[in-house]
MARVEX-93048 format. One record per atom (N, C-alpha, C): atom name; residue number from 0; x, y, z; residue in three letters. Coordinates in pm, whole numbers. Layout:
! residues N
   site   pos       px       py       pz   code
     CA   NUM        X        Y        Z    ALA
...
This chain:
! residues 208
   site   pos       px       py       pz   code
      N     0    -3621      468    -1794    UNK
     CA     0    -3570      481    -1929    UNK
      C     0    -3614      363    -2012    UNK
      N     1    -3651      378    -2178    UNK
     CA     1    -3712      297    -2233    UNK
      C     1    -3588      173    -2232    UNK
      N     2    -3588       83    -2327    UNK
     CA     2    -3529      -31    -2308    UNK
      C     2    -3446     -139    -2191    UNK
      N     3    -3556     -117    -2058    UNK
     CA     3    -3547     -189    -1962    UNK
      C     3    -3428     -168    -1885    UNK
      N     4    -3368        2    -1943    UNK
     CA     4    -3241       30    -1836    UNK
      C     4    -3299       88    -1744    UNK
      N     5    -3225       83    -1631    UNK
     CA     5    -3301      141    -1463    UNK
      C     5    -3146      267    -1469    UNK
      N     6    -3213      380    -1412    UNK
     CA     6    -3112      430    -1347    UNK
      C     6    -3050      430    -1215    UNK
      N     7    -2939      442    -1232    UNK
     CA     7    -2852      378    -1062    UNK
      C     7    -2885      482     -953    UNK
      N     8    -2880      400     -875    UNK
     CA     8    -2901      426     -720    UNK
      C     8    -2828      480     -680    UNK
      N     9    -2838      490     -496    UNK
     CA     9    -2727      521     -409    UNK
      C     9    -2623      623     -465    UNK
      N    10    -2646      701     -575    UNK
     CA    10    -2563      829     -562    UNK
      C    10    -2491      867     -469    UNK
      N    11    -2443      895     -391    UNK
     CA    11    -2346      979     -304    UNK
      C    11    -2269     1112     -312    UNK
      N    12    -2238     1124     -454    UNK
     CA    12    -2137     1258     -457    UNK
      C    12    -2134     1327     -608    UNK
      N    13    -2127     1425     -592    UNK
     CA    13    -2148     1533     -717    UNK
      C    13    -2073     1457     -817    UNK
      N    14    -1955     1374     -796    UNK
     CA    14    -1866     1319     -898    UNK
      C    14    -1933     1167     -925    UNK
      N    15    -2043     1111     -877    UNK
     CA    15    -2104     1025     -914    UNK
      C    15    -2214     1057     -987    UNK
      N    16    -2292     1159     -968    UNK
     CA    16    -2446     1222     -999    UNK
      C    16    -2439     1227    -1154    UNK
      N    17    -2285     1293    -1151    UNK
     CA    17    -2247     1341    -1307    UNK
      C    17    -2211     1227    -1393    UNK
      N    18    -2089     1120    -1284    UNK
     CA    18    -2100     1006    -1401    UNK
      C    18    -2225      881    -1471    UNK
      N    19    -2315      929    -1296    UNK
     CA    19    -2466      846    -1392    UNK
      C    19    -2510      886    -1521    UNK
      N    20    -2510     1051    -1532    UNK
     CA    20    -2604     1131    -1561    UNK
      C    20    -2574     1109    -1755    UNK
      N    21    -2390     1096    -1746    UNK
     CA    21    -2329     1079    -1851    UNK
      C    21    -2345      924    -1925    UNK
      N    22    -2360      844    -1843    UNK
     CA    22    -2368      682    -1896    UNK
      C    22    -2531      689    -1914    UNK
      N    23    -2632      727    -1875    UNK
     CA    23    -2771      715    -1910    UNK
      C    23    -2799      794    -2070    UNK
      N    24    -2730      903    -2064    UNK
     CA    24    -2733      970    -2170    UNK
      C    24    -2694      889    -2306    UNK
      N    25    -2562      863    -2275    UNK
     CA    25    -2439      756    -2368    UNK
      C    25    -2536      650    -2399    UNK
      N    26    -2590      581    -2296    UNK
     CA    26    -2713      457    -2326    UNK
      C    26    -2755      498    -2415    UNK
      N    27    -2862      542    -2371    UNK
     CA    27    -2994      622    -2500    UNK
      C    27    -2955      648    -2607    UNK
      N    28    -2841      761    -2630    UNK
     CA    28    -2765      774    -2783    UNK
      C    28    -2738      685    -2879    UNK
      N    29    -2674      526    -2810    UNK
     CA    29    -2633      429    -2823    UNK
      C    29    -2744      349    -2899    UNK
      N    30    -2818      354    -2787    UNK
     CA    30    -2931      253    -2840    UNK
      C    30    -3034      298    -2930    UNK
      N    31    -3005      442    -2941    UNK
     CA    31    -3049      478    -3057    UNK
      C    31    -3041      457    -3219    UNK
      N    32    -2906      420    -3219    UNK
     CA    32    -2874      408    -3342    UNK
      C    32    -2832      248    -3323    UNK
      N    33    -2875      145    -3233    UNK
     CA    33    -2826       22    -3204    UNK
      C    33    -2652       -4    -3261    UNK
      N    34    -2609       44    -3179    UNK
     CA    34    -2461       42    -3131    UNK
      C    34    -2389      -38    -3017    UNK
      N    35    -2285      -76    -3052    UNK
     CA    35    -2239     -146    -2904    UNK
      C    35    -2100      -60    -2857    UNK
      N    36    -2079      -36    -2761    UNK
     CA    36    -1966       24    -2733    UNK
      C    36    -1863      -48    -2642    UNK
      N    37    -1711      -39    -2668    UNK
     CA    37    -1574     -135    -2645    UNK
      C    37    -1498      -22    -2574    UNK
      N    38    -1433      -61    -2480    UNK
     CA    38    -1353       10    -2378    UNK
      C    38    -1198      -58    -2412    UNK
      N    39    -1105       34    -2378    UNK
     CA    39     -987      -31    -2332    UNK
      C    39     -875       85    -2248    UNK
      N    40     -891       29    -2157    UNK
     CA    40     -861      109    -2032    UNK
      C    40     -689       97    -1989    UNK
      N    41     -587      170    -1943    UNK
     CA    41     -474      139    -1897    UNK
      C    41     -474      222    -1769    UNK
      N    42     -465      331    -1732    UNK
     CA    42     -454      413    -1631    UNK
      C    42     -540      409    -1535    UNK
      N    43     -668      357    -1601    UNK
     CA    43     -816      409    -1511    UNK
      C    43     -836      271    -1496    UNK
      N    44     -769      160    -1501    UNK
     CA    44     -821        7    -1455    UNK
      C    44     -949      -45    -1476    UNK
      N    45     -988      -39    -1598    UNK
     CA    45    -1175     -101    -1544    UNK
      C    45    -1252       32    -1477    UNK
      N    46    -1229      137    -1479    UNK
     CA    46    -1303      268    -1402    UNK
      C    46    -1445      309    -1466    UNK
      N    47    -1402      295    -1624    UNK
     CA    47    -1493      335    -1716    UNK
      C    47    -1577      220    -1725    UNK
      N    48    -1529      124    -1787    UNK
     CA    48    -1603      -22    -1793    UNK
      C    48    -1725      -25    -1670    UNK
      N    49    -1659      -23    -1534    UNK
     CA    49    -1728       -9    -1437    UNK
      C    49    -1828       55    -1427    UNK
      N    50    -1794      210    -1496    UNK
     CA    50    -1929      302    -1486    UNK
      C    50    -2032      315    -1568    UNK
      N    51    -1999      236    -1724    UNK
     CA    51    -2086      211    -1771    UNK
      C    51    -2149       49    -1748    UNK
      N    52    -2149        0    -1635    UNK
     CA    52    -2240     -151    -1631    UNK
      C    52    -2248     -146    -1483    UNK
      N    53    -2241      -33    -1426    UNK
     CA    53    -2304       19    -1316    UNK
      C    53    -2487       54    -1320    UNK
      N    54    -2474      126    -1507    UNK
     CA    54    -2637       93    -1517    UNK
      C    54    -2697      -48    -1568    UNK
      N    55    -2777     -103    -1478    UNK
     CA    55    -2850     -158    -1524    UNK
      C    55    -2897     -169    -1688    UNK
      N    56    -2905     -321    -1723    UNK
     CA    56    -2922     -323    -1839    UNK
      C    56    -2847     -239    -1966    UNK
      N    57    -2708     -270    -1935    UNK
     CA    57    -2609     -193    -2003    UNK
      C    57    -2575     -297    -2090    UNK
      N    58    -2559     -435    -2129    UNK
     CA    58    -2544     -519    -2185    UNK
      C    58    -2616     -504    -2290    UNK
      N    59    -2705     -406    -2324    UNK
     CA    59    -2776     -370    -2468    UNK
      C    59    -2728     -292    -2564    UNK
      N    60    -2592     -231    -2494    UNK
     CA    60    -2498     -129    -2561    UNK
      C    60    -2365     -151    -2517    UNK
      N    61    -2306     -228    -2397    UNK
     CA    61    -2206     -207    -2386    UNK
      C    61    -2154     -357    -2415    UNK
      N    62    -2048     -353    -2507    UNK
     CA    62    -2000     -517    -2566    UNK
      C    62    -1889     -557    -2466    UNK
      N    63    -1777     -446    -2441    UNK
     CA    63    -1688     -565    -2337    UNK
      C    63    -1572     -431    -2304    UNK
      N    64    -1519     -434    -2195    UNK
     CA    64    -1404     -403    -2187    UNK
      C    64    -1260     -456    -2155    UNK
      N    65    -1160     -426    -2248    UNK
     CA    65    -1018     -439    -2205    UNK
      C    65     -904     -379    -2146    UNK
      N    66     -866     -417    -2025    UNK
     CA    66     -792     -367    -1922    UNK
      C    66     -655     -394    -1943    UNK
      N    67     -586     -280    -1993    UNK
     CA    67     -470     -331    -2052    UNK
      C    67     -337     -231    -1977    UNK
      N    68     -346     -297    -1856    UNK
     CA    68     -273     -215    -1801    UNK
      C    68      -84     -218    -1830    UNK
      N    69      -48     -352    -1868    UNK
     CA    69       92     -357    -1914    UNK
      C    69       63     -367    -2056    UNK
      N    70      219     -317    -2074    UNK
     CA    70      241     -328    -2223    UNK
      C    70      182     -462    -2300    UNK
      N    71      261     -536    -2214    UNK
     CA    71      235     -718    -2288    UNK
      C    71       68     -705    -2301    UNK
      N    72        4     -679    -2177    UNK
     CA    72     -144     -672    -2215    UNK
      C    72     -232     -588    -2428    UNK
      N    73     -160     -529    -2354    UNK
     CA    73     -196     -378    -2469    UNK
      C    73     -172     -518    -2644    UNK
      N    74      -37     -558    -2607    UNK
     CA    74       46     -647    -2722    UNK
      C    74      -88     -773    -2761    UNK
      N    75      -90     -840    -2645    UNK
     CA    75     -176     -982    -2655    UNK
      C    75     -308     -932    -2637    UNK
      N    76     -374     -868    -2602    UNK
     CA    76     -541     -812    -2573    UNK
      C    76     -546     -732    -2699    UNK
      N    77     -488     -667    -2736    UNK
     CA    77     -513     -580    -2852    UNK
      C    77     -466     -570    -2979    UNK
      N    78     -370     -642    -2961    UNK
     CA    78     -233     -678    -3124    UNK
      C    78     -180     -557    -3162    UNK
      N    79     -143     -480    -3062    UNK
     CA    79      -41     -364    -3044    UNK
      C    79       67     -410    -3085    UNK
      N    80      163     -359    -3199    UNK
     CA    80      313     -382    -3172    UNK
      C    80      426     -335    -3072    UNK
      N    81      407     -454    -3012    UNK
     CA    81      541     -430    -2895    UNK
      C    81      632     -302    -2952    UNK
      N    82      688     -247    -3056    UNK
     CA    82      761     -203    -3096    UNK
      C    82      727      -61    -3115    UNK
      N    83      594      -61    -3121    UNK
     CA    83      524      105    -3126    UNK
      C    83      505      141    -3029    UNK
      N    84      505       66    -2898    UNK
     CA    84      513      119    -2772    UNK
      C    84      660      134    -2727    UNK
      N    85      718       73    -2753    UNK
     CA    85      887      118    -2734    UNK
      C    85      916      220    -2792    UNK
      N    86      907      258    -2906    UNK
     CA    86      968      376    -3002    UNK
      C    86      914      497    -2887    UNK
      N    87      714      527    -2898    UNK
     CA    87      644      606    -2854    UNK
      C    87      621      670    -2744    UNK
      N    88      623      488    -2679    UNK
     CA    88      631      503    -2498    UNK
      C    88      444      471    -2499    UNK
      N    89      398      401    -2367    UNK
     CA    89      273      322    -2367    UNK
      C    89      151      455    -2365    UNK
      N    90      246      554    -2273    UNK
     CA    90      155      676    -2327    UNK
      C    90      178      797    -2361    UNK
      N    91       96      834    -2509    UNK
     CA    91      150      860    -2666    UNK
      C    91        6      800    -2710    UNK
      N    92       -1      952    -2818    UNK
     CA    92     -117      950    -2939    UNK
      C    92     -114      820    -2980    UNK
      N    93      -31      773    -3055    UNK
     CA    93      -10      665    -3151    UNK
      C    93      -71      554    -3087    UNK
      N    94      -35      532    -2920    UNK
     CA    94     -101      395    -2890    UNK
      C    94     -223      389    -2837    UNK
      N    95     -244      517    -2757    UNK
     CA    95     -392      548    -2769    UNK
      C    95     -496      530    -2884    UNK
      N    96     -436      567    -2959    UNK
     CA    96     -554      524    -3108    UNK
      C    96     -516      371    -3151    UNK
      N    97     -414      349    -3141    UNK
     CA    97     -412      177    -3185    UNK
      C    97     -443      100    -3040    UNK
      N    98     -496      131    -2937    UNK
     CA    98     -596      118    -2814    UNK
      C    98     -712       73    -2864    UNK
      N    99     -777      205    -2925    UNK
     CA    99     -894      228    -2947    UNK
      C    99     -952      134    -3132    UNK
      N   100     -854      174    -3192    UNK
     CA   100     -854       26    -3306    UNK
      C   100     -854     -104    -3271    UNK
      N   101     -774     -120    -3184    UNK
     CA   101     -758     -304    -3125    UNK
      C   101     -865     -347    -3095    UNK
      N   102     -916     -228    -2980    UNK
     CA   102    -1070     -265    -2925    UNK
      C   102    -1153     -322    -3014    UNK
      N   103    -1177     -279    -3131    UNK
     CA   103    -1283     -255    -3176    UNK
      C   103    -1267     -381    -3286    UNK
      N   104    -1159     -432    -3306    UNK
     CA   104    -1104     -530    -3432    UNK
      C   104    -1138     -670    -3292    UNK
      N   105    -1147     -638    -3202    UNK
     CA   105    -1140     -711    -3084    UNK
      C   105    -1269     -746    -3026    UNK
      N   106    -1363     -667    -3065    UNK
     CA   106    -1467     -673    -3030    UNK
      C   106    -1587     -685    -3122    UNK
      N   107    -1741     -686    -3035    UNK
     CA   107    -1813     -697    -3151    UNK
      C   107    -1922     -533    -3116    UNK
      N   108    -1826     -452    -3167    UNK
     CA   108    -1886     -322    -3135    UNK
      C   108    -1818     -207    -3222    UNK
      N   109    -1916      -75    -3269    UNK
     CA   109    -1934       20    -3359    UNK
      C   109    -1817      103    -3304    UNK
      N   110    -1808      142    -3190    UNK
     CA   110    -1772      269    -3108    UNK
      C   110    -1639      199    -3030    UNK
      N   111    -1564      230    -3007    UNK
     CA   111    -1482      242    -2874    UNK
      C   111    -1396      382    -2806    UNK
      N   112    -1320      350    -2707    UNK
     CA   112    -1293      433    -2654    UNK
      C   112    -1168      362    -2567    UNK
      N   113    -1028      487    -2581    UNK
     CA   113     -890      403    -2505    UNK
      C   113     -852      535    -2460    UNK
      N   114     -785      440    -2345    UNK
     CA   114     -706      611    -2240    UNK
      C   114     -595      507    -2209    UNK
      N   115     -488      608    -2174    UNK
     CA   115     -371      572    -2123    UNK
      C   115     -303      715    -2066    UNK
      N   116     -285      625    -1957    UNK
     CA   116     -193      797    -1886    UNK
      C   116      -99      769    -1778    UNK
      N   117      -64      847    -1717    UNK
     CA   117       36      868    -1606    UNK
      C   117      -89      901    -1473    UNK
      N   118     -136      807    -1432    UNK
     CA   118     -199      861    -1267    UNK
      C   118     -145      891    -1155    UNK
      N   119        1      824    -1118    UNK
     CA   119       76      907    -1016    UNK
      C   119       62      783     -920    UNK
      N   120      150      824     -816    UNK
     CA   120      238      965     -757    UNK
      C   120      326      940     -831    UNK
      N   121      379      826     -866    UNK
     CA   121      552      817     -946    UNK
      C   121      509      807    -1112    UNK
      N   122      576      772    -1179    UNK
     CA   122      591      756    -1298    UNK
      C   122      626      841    -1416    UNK
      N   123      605      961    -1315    UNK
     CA   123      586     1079    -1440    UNK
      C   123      730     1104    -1502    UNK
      N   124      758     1185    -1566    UNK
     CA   124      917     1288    -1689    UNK
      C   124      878     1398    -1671    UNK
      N   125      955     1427    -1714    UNK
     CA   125      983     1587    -1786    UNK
      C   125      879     1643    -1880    UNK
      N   126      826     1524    -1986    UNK
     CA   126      780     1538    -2079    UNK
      C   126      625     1495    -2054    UNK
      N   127      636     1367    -1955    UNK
     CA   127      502     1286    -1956    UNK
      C   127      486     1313    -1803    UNK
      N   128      465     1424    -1771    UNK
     CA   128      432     1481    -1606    UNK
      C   128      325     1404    -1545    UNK
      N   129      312     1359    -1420    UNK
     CA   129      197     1256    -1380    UNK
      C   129       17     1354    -1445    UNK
      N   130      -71     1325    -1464    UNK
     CA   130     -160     1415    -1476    UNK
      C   130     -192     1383    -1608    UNK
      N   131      -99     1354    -1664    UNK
     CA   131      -76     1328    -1855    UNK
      C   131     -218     1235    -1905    UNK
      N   132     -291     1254    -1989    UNK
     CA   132     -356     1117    -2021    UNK
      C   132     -373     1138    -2176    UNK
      N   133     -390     1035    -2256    UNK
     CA   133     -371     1021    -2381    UNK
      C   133     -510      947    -2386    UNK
      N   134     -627      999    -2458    UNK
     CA   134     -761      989    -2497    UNK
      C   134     -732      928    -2668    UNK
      N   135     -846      832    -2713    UNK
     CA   135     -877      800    -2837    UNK
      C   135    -1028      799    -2864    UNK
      N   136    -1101      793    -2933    UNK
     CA   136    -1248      730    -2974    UNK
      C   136    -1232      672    -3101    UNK
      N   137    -1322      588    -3161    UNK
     CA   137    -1328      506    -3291    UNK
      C   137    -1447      551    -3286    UNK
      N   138    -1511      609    -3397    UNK
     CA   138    -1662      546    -3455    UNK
      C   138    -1653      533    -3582    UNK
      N   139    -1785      487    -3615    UNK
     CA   139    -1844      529    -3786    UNK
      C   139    -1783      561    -3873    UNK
      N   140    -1705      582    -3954    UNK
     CA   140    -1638      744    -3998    UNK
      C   140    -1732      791    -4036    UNK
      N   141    -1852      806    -4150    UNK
     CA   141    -1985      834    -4135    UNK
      C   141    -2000      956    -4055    UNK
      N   142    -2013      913    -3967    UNK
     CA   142    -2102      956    -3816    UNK
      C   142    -2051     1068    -3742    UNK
      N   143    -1950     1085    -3768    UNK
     CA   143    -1857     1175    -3638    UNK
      C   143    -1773     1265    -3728    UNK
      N   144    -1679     1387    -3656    UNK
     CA   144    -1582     1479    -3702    UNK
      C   144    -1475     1431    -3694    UNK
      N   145    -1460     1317    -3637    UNK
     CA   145    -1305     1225    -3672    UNK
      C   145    -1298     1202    -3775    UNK
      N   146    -1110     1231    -3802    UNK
     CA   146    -1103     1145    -3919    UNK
      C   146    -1088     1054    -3938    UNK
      N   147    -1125     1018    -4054    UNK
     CA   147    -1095      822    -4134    UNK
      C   147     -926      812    -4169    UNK
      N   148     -913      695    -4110    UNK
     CA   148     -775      673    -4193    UNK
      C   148     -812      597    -4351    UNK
      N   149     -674      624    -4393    UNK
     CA   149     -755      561    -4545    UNK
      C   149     -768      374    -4518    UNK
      N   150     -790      302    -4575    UNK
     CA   150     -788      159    -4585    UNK
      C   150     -698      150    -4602    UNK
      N   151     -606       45    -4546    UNK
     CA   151     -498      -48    -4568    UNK
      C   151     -377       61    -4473    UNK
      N   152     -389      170    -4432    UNK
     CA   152     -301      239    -4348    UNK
      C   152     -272      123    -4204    UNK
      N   153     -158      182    -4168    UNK
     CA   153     -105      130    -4070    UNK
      C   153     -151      206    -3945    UNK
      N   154     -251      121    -3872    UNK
     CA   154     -294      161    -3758    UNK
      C   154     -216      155    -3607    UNK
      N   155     -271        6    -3565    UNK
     CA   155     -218      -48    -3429    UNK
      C   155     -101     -109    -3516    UNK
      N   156       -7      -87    -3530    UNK
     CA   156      134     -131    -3494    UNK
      C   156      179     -295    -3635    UNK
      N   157       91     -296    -3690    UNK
     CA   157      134     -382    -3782    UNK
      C   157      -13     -393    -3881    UNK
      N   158     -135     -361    -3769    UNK
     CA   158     -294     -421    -3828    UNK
      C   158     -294     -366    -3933    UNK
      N   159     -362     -324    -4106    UNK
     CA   159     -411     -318    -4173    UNK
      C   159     -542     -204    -4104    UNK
      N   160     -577     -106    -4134    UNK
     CA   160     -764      -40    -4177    UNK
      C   160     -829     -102    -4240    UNK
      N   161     -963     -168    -4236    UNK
     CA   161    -1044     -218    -4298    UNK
      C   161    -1080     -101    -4408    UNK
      N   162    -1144     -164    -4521    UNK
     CA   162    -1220     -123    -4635    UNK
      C   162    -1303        5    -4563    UNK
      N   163    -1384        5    -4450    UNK
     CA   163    -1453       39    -4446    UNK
      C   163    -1383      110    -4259    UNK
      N   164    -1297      166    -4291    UNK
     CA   164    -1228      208    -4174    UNK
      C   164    -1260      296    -4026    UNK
      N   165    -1277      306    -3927    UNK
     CA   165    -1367      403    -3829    UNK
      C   165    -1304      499    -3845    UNK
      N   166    -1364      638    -3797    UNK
     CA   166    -1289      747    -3742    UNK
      C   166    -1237      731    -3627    UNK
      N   167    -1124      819    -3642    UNK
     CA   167    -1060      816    -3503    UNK
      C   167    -1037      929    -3456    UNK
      N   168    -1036      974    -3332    UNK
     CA   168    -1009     1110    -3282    UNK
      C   168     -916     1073    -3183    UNK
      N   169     -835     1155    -3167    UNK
     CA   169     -722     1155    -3038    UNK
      C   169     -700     1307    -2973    UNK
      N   170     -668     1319    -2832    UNK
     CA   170     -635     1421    -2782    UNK
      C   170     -608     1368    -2627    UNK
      N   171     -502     1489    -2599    UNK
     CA   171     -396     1477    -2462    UNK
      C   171     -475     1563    -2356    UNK
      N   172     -476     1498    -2178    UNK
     CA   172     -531     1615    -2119    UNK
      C   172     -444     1601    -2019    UNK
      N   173     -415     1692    -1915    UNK
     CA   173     -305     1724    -1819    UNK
      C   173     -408     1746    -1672    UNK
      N   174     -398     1659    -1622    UNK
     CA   174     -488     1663    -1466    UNK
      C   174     -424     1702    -1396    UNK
      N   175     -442     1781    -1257    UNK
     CA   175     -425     1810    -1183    UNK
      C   175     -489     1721    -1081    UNK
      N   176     -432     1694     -907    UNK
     CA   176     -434     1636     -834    UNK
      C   176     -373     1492     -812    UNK
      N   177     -448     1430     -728    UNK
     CA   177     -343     1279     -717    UNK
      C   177     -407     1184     -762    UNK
      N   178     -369     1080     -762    UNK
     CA   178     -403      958     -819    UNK
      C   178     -561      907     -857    UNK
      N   179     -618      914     -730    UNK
     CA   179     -756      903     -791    UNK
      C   179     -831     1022     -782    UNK
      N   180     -787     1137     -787    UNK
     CA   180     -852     1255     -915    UNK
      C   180     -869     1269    -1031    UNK
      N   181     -684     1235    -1081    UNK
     CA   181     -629     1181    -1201    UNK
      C   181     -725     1065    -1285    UNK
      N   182     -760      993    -1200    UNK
     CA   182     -843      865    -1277    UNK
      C   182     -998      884    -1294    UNK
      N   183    -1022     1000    -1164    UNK
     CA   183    -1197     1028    -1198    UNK
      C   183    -1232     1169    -1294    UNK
      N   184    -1052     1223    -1361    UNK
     CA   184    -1081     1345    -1419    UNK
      C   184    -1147     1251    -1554    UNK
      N   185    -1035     1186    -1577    UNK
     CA   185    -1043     1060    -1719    UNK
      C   185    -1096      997    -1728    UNK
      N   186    -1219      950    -1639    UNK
     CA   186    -1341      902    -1636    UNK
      C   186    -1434      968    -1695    UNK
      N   187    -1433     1106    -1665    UNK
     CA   187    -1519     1203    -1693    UNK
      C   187    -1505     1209    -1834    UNK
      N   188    -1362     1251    -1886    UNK
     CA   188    -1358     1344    -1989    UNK
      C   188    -1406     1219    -2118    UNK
      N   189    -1363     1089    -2066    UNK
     CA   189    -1386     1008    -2187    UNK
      C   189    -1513     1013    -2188    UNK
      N   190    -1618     1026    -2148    UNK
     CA   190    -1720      994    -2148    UNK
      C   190    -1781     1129    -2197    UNK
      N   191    -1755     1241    -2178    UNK
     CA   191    -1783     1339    -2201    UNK
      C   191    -1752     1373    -2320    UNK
      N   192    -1652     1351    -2372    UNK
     CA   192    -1602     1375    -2515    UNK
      C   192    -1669     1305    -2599    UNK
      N   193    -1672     1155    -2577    UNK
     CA   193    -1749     1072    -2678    UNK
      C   193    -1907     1113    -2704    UNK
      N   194    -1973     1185    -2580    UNK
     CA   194    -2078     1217    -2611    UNK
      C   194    -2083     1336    -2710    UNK
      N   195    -1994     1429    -2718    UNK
     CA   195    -1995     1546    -2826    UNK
      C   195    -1948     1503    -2957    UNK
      N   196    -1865     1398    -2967    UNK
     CA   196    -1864     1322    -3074    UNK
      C   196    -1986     1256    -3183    UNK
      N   197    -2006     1178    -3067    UNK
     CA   197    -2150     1144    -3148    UNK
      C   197    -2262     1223    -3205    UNK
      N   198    -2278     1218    -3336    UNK
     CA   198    -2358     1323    -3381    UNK
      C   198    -2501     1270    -3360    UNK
      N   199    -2612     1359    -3379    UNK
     CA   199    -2776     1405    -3341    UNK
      C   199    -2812     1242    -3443    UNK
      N   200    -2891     1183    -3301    UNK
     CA   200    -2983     1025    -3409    UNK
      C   200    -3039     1091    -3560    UNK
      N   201    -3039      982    -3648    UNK
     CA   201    -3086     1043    -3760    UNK
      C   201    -3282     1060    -3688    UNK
      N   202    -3351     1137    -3784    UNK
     CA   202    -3462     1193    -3784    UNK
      C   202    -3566     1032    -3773    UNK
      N   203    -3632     1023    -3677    UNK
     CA   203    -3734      945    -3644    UNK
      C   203    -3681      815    -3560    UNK
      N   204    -3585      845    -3541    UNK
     CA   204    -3479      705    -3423    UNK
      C   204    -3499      763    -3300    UNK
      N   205    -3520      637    -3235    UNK
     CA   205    -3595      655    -3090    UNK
      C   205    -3495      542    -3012    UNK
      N   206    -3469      611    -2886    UNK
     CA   206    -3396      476    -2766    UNK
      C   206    -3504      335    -2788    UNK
      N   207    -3418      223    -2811    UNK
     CA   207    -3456      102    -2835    UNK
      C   207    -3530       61    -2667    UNK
C-alpha cells in the first residue's frame, strides 16, 4: 500500500482477516483526504486503538487513543461532566457523543470515534442488557450525513461547539454472546460504520 503502510501479517481467523481488511481500507480513505483519526474506547479497552496500529505505519493517520474505562477517566481524559454521566448513566447516547467530542477537542485529529457498552457477564439492567453498546463518530460536518450541532450548543457536559462544529452521528447496538464477542462485535461495527460514513475522496485525491 502506497504511503509506506505494510499490511499485517500472521492473520489467523476470519475475525482478524476482516479487521485487517477494515483498518487498510480506513488508512487509505484517511490518508486520502490527510486526516488523523482519535479513538476513545470504554468497553472495548484499547481493542480498536490496537487494531488500528496493528498496521504498520498507522501513525500517518492515526493521532492517539483514549481509554476511558471509568467514569473519572471519561471526566479527566475527556472533560465529560461528571454530572451527565450520573443523570444518563456512562452508557447512553449523550456520553457516547460527548466521548467522541472530547476526543477530538483532545486531540490533534479530524475524525473520531467513542463506544461505550455493557460487555458482560455482570453489569447489565433491565434496560441496559449486557450486549448494549452505545457508538458515536465526529467528522467534518462538511463531509458526512451526520449532523452538525449548531456552535456554542452544549455538547460534552459543560464544553461549548466550536464555530466550526463536527458532525456527529450516534447509534445503539445489542450483541449477542459473551464478553469477548461483545467486544469483537464493537470492534467491528465501529470500524465498519465509520467507513460508510465517510464520504467518496473528492475527484483527483489519491492515498498519500
Amino acid at each position: 500500500m502506497a504511503g509506506g503502510l505494510v499490511k499485517v501479517d500472521a492473520v489467523t481467523t476470519p475475525a482478524e482477516a476482516e479487521t485487517a481488511r477494515m483498518v487498510e481500507t480506513l488508512a487509505a480513505q484517511l490518508l486520502a483526504r490527510g486526516w488523523m483519526l482519535a479513538t476513545a474506547e470504554s468497553c472495548t479497552g484499547g481493542l480498536i486503538a490496537a487494531a488500528c496500529t496493528d498496521l504498520a505505519g498507522s501513525s500517518t493517520w492515526f493521532e492517539r487513543g483514549f481509554v476511558t474505562y471509568s467514569n473519572a477517566a471519561k471526566a479527566q481524559m475527556l472533560g465529560i461532566d461528571a454530572a451527565l454521566i450520573s443523570q444518563h448513566g456512562a452508557v447512553s447516547e449523550l456520553v457516547a457523543r460527548a466521548m467522541a467530542q472530547g476526543a477530538l477537542q483532545h486531540a490533534h485529529a479530524q475524525v473520531a470515534l467513542a463506544v461505550t457498552g455493557v460487555a458482560g457477564p455482570g453489569g447489565g439492567s433491565a434496560d441496559k442488557p449486557v450486549g448494549t453498546v452505545w457508538f458515536a463518530w465526529a467528522l467534518p460536518a462538511q463531509t458526512s450525513g451526520a449532523s452538525a450541532p449548531d456552535a456554542g450548543a452544549d455538547l460534552a457536559g459543560g464544553v461549548s461547539a466550536p464555530a466550526q462544529a463536527p458532525a456527529l452521528q450516534s447509534e445503539v447496538m445489542h450483541f449477542e454472546g459473551d464478553r469477548a464477542a461483545v467486544r469483537q462485535a464493537t470492534l467491528h461495527h465501529s470500524l465498519r460504520r465509520l467507513l460508510e460514513l465517510l464520504p467518496p475522496p473528492k475527484a483527483g485525491s489519491t492515498a498519500a
